[in-house]
ZADO-1210 file (C-alpha; in nm, 4 decimals, padded with zeros to 6 digits):
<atoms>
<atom x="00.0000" y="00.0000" z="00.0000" code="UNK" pos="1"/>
<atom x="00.1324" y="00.3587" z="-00.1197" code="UNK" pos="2"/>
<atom x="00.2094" y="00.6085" z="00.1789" code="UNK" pos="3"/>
<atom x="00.0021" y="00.9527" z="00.0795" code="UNK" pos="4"/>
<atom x="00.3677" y="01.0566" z="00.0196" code="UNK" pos="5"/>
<atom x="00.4330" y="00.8021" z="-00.2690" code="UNK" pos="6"/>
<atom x="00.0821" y="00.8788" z="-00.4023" code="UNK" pos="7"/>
<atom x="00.1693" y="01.2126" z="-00.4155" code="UNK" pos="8"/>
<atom x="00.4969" y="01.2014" z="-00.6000" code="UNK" pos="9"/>
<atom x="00.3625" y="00.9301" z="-00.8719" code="UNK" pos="10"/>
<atom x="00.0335" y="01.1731" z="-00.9105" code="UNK" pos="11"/>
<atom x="00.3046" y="01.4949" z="-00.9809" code="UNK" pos="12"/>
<atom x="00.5023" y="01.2406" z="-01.1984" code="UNK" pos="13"/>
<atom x="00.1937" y="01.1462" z="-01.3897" code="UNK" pos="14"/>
<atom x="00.1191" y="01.5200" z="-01.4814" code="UNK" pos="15"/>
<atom x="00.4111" y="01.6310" z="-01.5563" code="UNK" pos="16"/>
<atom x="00.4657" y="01.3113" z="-01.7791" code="UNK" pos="17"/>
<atom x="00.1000" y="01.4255" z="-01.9809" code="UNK" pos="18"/>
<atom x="00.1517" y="01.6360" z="-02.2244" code="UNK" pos="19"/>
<atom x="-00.2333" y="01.7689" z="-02.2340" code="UNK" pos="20"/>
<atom x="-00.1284" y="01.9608" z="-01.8846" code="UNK" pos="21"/>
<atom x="00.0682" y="02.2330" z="-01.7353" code="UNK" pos="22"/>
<atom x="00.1686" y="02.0397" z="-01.3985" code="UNK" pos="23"/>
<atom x="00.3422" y="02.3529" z="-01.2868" code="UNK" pos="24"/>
<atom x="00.0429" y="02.5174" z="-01.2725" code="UNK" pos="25"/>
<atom x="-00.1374" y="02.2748" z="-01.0543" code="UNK" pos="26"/>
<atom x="-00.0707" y="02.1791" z="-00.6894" code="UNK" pos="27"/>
<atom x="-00.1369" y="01.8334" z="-00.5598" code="UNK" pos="28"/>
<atom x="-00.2153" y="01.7332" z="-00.1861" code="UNK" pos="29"/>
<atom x="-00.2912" y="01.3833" z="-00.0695" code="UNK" pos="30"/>
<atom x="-00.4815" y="01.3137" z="00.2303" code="UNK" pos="31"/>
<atom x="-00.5926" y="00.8780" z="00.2975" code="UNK" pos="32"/>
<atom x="-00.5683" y="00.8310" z="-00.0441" code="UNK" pos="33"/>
<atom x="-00.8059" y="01.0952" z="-00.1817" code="UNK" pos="34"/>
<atom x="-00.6129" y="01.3192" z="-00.4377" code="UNK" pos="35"/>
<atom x="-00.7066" y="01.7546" z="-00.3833" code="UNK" pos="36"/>
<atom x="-00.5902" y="01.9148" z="-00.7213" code="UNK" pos="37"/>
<atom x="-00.5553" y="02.3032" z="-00.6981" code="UNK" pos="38"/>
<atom x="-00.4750" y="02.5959" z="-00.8839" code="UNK" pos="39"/>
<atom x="-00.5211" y="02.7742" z="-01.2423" code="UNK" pos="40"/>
<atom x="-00.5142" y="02.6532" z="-01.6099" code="UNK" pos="41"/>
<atom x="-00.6130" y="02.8396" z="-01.9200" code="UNK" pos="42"/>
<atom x="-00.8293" y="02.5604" z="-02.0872" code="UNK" pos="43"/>
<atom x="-01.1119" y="02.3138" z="-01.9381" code="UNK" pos="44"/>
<atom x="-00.9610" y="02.0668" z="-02.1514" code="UNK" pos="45"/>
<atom x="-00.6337" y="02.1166" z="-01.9083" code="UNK" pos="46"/>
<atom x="-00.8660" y="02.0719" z="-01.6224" code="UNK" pos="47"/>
<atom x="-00.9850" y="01.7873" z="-01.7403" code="UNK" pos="48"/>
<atom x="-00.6863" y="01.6142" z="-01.8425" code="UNK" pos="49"/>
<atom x="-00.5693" y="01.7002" z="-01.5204" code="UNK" pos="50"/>
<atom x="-00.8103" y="01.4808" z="-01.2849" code="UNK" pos="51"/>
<atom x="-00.7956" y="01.1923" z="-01.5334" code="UNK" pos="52"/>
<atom x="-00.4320" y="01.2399" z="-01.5263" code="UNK" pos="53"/>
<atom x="-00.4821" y="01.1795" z="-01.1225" code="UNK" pos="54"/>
<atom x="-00.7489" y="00.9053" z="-01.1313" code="UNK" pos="55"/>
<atom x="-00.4540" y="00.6882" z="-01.4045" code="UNK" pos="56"/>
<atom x="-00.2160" y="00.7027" z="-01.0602" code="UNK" pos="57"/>
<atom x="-00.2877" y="00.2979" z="-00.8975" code="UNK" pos="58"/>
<atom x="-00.4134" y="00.3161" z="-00.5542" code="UNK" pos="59"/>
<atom x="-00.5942" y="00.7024" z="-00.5577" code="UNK" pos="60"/>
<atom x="-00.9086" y="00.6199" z="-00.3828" code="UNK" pos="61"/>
<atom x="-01.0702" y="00.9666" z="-00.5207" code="UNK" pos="62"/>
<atom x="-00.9799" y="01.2729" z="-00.6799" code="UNK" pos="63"/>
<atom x="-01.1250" y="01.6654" z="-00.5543" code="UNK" pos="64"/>
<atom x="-01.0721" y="01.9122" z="-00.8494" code="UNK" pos="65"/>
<atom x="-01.0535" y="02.2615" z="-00.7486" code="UNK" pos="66"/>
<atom x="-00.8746" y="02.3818" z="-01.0197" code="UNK" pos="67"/>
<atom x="-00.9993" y="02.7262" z="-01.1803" code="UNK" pos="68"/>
<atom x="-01.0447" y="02.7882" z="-01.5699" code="UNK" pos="69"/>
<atom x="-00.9377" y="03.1384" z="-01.6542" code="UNK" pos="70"/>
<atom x="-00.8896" y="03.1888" z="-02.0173" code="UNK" pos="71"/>
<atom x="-00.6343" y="03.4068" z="-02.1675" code="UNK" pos="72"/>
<atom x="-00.7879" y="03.7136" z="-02.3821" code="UNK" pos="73"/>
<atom x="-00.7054" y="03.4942" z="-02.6939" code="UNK" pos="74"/>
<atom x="-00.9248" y="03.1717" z="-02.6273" code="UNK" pos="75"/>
<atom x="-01.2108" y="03.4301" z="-02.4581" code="UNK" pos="76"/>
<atom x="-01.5298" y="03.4447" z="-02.6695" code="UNK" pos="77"/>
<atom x="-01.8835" y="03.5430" z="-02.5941" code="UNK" pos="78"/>
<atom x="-02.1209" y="03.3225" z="-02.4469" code="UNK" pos="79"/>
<atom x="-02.2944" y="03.3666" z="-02.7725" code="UNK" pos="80"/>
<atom x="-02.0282" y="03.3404" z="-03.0163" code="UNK" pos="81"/>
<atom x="-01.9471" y="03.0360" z="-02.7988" code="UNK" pos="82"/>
<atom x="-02.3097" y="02.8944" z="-02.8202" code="UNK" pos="83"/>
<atom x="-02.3029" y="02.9396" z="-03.1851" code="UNK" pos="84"/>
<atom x="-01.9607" y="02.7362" z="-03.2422" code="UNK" pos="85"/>
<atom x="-02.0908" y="02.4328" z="-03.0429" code="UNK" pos="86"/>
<atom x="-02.4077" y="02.4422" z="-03.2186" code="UNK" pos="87"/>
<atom x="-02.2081" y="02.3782" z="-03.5287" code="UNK" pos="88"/>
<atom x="-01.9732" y="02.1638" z="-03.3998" code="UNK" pos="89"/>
<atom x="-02.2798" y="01.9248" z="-03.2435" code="UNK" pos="90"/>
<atom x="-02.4753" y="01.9513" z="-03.5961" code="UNK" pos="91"/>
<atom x="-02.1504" y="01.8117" z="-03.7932" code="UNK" pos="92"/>
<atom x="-02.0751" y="01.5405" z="-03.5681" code="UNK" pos="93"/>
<atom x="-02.1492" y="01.1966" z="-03.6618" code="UNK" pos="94"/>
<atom x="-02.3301" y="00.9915" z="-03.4952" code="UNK" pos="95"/>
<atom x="-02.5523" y="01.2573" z="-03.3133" code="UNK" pos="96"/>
<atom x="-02.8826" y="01.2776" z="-03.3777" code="UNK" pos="97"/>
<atom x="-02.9672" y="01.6443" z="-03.5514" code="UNK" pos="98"/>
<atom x="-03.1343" y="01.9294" z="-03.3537" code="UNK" pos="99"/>
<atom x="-03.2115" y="01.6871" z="-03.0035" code="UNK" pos="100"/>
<atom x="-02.9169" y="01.8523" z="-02.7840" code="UNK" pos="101"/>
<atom x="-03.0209" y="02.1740" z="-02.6263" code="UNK" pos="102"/>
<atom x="-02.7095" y="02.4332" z="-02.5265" code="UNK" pos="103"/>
<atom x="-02.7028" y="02.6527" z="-02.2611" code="UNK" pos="104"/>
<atom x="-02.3946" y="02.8993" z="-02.2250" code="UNK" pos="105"/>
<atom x="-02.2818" y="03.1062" z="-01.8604" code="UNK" pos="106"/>
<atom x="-01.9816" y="03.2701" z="-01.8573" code="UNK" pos="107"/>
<atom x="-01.8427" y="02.9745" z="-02.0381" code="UNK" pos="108"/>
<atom x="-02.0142" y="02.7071" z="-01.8416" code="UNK" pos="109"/>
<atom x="-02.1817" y="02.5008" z="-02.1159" code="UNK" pos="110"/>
<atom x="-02.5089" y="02.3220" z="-02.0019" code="UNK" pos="111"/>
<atom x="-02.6036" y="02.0191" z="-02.2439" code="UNK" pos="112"/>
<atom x="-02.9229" y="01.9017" z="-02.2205" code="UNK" pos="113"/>
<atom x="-03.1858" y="01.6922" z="-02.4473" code="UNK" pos="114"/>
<atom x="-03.2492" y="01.2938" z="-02.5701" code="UNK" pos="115"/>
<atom x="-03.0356" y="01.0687" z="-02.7613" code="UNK" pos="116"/>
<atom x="-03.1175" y="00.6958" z="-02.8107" code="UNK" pos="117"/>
<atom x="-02.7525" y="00.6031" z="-02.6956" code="UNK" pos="118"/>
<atom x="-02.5529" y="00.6410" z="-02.4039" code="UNK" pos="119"/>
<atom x="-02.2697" y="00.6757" z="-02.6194" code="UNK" pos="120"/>
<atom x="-02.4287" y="00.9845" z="-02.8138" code="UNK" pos="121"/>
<atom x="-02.4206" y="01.1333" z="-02.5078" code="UNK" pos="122"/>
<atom x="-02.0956" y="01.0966" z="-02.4235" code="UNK" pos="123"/>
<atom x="-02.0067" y="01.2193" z="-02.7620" code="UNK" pos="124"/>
<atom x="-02.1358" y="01.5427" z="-02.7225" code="UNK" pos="125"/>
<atom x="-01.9759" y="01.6117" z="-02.4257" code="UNK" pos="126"/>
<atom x="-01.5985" y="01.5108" z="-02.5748" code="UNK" pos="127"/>
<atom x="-01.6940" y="01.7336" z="-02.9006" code="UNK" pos="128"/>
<atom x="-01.6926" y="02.0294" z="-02.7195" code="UNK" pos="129"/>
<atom x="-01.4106" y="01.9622" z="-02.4320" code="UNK" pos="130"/>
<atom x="-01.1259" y="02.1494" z="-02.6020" code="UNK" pos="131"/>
<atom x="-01.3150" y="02.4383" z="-02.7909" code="UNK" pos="132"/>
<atom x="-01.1974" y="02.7769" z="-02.7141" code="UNK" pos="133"/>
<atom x="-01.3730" y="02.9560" z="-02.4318" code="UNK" pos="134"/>
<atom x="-01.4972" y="02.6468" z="-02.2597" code="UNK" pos="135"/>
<atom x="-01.4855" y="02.6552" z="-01.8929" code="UNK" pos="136"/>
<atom x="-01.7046" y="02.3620" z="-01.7979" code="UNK" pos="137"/>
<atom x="-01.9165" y="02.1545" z="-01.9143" code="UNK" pos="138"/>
<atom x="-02.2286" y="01.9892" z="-01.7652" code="UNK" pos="139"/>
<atom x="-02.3905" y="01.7097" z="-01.9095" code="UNK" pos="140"/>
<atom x="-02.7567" y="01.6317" z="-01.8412" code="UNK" pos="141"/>
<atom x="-02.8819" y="01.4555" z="-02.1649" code="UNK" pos="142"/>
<atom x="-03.0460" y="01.1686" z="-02.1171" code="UNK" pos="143"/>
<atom x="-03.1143" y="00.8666" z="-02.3050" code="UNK" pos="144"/>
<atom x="-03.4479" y="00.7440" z="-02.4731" code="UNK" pos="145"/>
<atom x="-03.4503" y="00.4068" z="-02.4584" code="UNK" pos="146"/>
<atom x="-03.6928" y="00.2331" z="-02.1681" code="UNK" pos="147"/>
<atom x="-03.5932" y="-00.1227" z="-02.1390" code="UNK" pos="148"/>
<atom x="-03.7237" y="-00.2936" z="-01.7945" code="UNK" pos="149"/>
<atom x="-03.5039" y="-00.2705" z="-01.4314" code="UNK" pos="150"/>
<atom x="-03.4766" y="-00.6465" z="-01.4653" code="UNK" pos="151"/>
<atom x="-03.3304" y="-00.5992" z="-01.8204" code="UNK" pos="152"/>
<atom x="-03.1124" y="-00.3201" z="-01.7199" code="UNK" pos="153"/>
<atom x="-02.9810" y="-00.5177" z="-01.3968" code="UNK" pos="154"/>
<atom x="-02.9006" y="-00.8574" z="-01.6227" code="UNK" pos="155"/>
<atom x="-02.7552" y="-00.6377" z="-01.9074" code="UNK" pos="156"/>
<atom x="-02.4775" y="-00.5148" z="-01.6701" code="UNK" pos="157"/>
<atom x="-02.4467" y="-00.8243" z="-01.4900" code="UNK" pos="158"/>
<atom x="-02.3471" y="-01.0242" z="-01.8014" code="UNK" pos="159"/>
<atom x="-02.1201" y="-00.7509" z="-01.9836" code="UNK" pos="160"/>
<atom x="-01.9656" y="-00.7742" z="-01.5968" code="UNK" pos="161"/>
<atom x="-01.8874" y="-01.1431" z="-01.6351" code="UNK" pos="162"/>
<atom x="-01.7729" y="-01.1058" z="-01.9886" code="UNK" pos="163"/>
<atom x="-01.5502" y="-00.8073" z="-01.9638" code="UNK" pos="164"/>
<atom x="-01.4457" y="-00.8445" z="-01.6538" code="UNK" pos="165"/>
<atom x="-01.0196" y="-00.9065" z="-01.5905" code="UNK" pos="166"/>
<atom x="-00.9654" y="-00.9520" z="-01.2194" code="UNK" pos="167"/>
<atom x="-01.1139" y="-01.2158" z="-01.0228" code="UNK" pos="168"/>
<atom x="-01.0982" y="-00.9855" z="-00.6973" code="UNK" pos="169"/>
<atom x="-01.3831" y="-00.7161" z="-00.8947" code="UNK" pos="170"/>
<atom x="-01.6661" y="-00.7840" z="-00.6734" code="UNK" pos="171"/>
<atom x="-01.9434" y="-00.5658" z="-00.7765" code="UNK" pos="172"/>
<atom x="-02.3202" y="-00.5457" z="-00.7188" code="UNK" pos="173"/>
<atom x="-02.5790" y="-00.4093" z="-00.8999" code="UNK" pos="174"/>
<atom x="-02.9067" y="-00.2390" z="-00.8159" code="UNK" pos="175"/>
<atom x="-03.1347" y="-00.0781" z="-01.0379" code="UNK" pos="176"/>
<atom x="-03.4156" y="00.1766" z="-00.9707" code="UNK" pos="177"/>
<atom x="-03.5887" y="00.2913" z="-01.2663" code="UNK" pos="178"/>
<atom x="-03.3351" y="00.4232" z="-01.5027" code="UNK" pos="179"/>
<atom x="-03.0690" y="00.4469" z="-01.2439" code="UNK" pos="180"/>
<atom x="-02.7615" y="00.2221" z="-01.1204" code="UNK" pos="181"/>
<atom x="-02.5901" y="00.2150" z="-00.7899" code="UNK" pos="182"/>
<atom x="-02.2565" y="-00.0037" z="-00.7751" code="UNK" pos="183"/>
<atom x="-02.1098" y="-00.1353" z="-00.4476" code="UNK" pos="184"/>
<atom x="-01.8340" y="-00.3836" z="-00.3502" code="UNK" pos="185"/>
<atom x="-01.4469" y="-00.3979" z="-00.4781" code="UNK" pos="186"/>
<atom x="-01.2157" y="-00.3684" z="-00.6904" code="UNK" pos="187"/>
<atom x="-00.8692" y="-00.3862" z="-00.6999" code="UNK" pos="188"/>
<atom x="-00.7675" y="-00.0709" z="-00.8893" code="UNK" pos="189"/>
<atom x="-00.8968" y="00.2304" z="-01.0421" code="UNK" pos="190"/>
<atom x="-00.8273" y="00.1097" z="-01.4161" code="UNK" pos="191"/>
<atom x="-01.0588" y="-00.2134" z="-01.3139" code="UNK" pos="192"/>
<atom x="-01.3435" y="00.0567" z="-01.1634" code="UNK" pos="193"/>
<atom x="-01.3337" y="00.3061" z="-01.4407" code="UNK" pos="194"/>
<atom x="-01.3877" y="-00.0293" z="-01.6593" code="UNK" pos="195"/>
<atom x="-01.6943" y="-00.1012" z="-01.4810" code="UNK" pos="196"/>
<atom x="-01.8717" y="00.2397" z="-01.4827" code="UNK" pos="197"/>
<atom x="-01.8139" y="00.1879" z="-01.8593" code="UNK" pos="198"/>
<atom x="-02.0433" y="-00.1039" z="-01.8803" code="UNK" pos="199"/>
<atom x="-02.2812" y="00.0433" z="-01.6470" code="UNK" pos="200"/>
<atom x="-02.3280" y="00.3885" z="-01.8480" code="UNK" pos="201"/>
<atom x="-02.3016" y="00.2091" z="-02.1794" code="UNK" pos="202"/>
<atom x="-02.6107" y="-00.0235" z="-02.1327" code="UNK" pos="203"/>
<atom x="-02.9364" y="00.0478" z="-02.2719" code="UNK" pos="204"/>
<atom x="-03.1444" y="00.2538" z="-02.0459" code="UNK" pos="205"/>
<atom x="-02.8976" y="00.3746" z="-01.7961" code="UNK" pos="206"/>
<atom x="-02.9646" y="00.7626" z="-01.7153" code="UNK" pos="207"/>
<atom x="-02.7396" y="00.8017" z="-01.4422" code="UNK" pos="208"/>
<atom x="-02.5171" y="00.5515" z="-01.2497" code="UNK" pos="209"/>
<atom x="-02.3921" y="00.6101" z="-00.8733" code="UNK" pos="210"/>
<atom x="-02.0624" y="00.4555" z="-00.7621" code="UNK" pos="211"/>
<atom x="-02.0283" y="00.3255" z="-00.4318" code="UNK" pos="212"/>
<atom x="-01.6936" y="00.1134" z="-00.5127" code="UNK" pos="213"/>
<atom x="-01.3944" y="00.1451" z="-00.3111" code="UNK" pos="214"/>
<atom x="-01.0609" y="-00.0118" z="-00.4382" code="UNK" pos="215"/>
<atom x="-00.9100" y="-00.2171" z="-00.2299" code="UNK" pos="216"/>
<atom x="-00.5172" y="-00.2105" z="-00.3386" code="UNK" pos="217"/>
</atoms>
């Protein structure tokens, strides 16, 4: 088991080693595991990069972003010129179905909202827009159409679980309410978790999933 001290160094080591980030600009504090990422960027695709840069590191039990987005006066846009660029950029993606994602722009904040048929879709949207200038968040709130049963739902995870599934010490449980998944129990690192939120959101029917896993290496 890492010391907080280890964790720390390998999490530094990690962001310096990306190339997506600026790990002189971010500070990095370990407390029991749980990763606290502070300070300033000038893109919310640095942020980003940043905490998956932290959850990559084995043995981080959970990572707290409070890192700030403050674009230089180059990448700074309007909220409307902004809204009008992702607009664009959602209508010539592939794969998304035309005029169902709603945009709301707030000082950069971009709210998606609106239906696709595929969790994936919804994903999509979300990674088009990442790394456009003047982004400073993003929040994603589509939701998907489909409305398979909670028994379906439940046995569709189950069995991509069993089939995808690398490490005999992944010990996960699955309960459905409605369109929404809660997952409990182990696993032994955050690769092997990040694996099974993966199946969870990419199953049929899934609007939102809630992860209760710890990792237990």
């Amino acid at each position: 088991m890492k010391s907080d001290l280890e964790l720390q160094r390998n999490v530094i080591e990690e962001l310096r080693w990306d190339p997506s980030v600026k790990a002189e600009s971010i500070g990095v504090e370990v407390s029991e595991g749980i990763v606290t990422l502070a300070g300033h960027v000038g893109t919310y695709g640095e942020k980003w990069g940043a905490e998956r840069a932290a959850q990559r590191v084995a043995e981080v039990k959970a990572v707290v972003v409070e890192v700030d987005v403050q674009l230089p006066g180059f990448h700074k846009r309007t909220d409307v010129e902004l809204a009008r660029s992702i607009e664009n950029t959602l209508q010539w993606t592939a794969y998304l179905p035309k005029d169902s994602i709603k945009i709301l722009v707030d000082g950069g904040h971009v709210t998606l909202s609106g239906e696709v048929d595929w969790d994936y879709q919804r994903r999509l949207a979300q990674s088009s827009i990442r790394y456009m200038f003047g982004v400073t968040g993003v929040s994603n709130r589509i939701t998907v159409k489909h409305d398979p049963s909670t028994s379906m739902i439940k046995s569709d995870i189950e069995r991509a679980l069993r089939r995808r599934s690398r490490a005999k010490d992944t010990h996960v449980s699955v309960d459905v309410h409605g369109h929404d998944v809660s997952l409990t129990g182990t696993v032994p690192s955050w690769w092997e978790r990040q694996s099974v939120l993966h199946v969870a959101w990419g199953t049929s029917g899934v609007w939102d999933v809630t992860d209760n896993m710890t990792i237990t290496r």
